[in-house]
N, C-alpha and C positions, 0 to 999 in steps of 0.2 A: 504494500500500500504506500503513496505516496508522503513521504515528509518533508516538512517544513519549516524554519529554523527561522526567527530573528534574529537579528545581528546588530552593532553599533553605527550605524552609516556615517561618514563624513558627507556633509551638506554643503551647501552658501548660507550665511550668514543672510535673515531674511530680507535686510537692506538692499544685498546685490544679487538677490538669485540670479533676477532678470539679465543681467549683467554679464555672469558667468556662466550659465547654462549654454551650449551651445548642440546643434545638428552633429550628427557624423561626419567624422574628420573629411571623409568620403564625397560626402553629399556635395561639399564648395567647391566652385569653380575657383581656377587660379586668382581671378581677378577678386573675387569677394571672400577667398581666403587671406588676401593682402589688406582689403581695406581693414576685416575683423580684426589682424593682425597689428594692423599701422594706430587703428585710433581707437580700439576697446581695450585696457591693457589690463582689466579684470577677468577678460576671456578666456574660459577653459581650454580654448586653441594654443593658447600660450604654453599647458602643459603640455599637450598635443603634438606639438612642435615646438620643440622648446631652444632649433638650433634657430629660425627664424631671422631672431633678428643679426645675426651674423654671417649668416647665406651660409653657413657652414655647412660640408662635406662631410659624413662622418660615419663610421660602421657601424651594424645596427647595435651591438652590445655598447656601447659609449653614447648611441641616442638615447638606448631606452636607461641609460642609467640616467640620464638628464632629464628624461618625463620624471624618476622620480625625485630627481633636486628640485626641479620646479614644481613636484606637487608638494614637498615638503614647504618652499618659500609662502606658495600659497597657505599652508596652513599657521604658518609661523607670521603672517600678516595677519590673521584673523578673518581671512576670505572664506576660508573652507572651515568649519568646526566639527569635530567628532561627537555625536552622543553621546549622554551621558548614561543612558538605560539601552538595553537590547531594546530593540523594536522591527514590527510589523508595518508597512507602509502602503498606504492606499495611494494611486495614481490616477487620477481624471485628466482626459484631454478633449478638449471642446473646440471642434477644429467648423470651418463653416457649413459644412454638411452632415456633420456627425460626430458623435461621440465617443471616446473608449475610456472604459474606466478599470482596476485591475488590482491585484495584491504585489506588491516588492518582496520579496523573502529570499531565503535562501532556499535552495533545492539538493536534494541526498548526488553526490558524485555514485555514490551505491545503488543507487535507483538507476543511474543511467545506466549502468554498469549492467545491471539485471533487468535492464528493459521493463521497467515501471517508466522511465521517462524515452518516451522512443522518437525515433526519426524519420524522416522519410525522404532524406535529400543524402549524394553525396558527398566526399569531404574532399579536397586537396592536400595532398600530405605535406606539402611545403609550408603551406598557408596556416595552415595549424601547429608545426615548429614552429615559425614565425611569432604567432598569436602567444603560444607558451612562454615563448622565450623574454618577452614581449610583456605579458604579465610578471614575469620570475624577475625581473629588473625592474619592472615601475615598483612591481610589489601592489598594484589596486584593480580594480575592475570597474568600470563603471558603465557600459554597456550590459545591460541586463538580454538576458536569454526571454523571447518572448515564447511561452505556453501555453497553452490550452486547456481547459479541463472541461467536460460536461458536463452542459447548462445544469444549475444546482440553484433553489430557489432557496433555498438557506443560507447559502453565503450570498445569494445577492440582496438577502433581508438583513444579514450581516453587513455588509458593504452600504448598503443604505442609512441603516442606523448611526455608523460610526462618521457618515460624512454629511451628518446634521449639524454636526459645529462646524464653526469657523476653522476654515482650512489654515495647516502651517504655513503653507505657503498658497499663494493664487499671486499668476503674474501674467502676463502676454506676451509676442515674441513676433518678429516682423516679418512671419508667416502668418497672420490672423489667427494663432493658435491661443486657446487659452488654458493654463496648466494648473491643477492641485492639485495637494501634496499631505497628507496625514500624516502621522503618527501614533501608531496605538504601542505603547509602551506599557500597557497594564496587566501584568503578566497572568491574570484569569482569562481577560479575553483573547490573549494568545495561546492560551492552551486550549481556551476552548475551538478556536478556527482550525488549529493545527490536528488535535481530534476530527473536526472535518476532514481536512482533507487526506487526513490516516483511513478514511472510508471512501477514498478517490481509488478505483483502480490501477487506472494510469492518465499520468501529462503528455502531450504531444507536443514535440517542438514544431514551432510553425516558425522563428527565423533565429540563427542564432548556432547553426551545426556546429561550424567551424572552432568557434570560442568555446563551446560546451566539450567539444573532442580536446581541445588546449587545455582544457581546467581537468579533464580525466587524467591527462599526460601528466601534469601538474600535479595533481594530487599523487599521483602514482609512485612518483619522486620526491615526495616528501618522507623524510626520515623522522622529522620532530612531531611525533607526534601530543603535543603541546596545542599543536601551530592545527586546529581543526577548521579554519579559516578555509585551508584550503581542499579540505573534503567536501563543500559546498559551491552551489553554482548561483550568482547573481540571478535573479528572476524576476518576469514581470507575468504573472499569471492570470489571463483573464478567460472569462467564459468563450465557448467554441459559438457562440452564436454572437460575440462582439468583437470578431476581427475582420476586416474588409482584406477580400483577396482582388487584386489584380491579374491580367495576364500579362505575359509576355509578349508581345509580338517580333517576328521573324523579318529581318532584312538580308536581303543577298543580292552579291554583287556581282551575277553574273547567271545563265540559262546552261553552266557546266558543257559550252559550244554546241547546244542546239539554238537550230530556228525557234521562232515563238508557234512556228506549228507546230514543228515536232513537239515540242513540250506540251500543249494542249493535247498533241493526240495521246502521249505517254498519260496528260492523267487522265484524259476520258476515259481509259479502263478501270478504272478506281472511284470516281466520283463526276457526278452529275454537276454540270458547270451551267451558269446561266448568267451571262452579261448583264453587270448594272449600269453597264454604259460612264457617264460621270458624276454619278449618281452614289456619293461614298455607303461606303456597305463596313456594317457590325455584324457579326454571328447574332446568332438570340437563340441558340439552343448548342448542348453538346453535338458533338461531331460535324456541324456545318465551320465551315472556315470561312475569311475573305480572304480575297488578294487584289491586290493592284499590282498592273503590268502592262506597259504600253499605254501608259496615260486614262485603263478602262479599272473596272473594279468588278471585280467577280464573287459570285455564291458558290462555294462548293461544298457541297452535302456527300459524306461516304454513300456510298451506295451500301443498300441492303445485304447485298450477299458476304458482302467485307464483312460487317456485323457478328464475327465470331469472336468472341473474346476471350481466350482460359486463363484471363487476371486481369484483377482491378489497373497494374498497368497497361496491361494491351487495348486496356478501353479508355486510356489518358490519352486526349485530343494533343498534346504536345509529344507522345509516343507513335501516336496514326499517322501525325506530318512528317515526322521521321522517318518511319518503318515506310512510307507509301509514300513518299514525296523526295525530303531531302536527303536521303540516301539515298532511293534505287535511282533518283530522276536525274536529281541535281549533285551526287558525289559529296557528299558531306557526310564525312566518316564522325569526325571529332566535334561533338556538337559545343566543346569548350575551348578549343584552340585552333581548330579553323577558321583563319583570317577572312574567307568570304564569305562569313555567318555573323550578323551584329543583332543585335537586340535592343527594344524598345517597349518599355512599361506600359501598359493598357491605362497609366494613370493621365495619358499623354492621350489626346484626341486621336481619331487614325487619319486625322489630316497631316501630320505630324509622318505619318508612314508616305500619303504621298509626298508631300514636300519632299525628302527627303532621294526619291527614287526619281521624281523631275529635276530634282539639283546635279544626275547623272553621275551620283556615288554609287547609289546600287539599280540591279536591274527589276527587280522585283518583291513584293513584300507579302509578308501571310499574316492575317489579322486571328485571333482564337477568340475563341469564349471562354472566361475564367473557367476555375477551377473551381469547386467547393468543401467545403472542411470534409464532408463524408469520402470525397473520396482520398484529401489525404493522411485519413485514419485510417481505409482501407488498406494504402498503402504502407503506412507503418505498421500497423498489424499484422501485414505481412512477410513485414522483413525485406519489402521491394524498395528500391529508387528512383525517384521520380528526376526524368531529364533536364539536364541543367537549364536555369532560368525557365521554368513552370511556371511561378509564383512570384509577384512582389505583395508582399503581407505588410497590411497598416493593423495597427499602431507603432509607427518607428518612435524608440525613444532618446530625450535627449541627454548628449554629456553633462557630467558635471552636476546634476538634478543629485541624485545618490550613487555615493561610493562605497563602494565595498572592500574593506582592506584586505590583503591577501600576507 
């Protein structure tokens, strides 16, 4: 059964949260990673990147030992403050469409271990040294692993009650996001949540593989055991019916040296194609895709007899375009490192897909219809992997909000 742990989080001091929170290091473009750089200089970017302001060169073991002198500067300023009680942390984010709200805790590395917390994406083995190594020199965490658990009207009458007072933190962010921040440090109603969710089957990770496989590594090499910090995996755990899933959509920069007929005739044996002319086209059901090519936008529906399935993967609309498209058609072996294969977030219009293939970067583009939680619990459950970029899953959280010390 799943466990759950409070822990001491280092914070922003509530004067600057706003201040210091920031998006994933990832998410900024160079030019808006310079300005946060140049004129916020409470910014958690600044740990982030902590060679920055000296354009400095450096191996990764000598950066990441400076993310953690620079988190320490912050906490020796009084920017960042640690707890004083263990505690449970509720997260709301109230973004202009919708809302996610969710629990902070730690999560069992033993549970992942035993598949109580399971997966369904796979991992980079570089990328997860990296991340390990990465954590083992800052020494924090502050990317929380975001999970899932099934819908549960007890904790969401829990979650309710507890966020009738005055949040610790509420602040805004120059995304129209608006953020709160609890703390339940009352160590009844922490056992009693944590008894909850000791009656949870299992969590599903929904983003977050990579960090979560780095904290196993991590914990795995720990000798002190003292130090159970890092038996525990930062979490953000919200119900499977409040995560917004995205799709992925498919760019490529080239017909693998066919005509646009021959390519047409290749998928007319596989699916039923019908011109939208210029007329942009969204899927609105599993197994129908779009595509744009040659300035037109196309329906393509599997055809019936394909319709065989012997796994919840072989019936994932991002495994069908594979298996029947960009492999046998278009040569796209390596759906992660082949150069004429790009991707683009379903969070983005699919005007955005043609733009991009009239700007004469790529030759053609596939639109899908998301994914939904049932089937990526199918697929965890079964021990399958779901093809790389599937999913972009909201609620992204942000740096700096709560730290986890390691």
């Amino acid at each position: 059964m799943a466990k759950i742990v409070p822990f001491k989080a280092v914070r922003p001091t509530r004067d600057k949260v706003c201040l210091v929170t920031c998006r994933s290091y990832e998410e900024y473009v160079n030019a808006e990673l310079a300005a946060q750089l140049d004129f916020n200089p409470l910014s958690f970017l600044h740990i982030l990147k902590p060679a920055y302001t000296n354009q400095e060169t450096v191996s990764f073991e000598k950066r990441y030992k400076q993310v953690h002198q620079k988190y320490e500067e912050f906490k020796n300023e009084i920017i960042l403050v640690k707890d004083k009680k263990p505690a449970i942390y509720i997260h709301k984010i109230v973004t202009k469409t919708q809302s996610f709200i969710g629990i902070i805790a730690g999560t069992s590395v033993a549970d992942y271990c035993n598949e109580i917390i399971k997966k369904h994406e796979d991992i980079i083995a570089f990328r997860v040294r990296l991340l390990k190594e990465y954590m083992r020199y800052s020494e924090f965490n502050t990317e929380p692993v975001l999970m899932t658990y099934p819908d549960n009207k007890t904790i969401e009458n829990w979650i309710f009650n507890c966020t009738q007072k005055l949040a610790d933190f509420e602040f805004s962010t120059t995304k129209k996001e608006i953020h709160y921040l609890w703390k339940i440090d009352d160590p009844l109603e922490i056992n009693w949540i944590q008894n909850i969710f000791e009656k949870t089957e299992s969590l599903y990770i929904a983003d977050g593989h990579h960090r979560t496989e780095a904290l196993k590594l991590l914990s795995e090499e720990n000798t002190d055991t003292q130090k159970t910090s890092k038996n525990h995996i930062l979490s953000y755990l919200i119900s499977e019916n409040n995560v917004k899933i995205y799709e992925f959509n498919r760019l490529v920069k080239d017909l693998n040296g066919l005509t646009k007929e021959e390519f047409m005739i290749a998928l007319q044996k596989n699916f039923s194609i019908e011109n939208k002319l210029q007329q942009p086209f969204q899927p609105s059901h599993k197994h129908q895709f779009g595509m744009y090519l040659d300035n037109e936008f196309y329906s393509l529906v599997l055809r019936k007899e394909k319709e065989v399935f012997h796994s919840a993967l072989d019936s994932l609309d991002t495994q069908i375009l594979y298996k029947e498209v960009l492999l046998p058609i278009l040569g796209i072996e390596d759906l992660r490192n082949d150069e004429r294969i790009e991707y683009l977030s379903g969070k983005q219009s699919v005007l955005e897909v043609k733009n991009k293939i009239d700007q004469g970067e790529f030759e053609i583009g596939f639109i899908l219809f998301p994914s939904n939680i049932g089937e990526i619990k199918a697929l965890a459950d079964a021990n399958l992997i779901m093809p790389p970029k599937s999913t972009y899953i909201e609620p992204k959280f942000r740096s700096g909000l709560v730290v986890y010390e390691l």
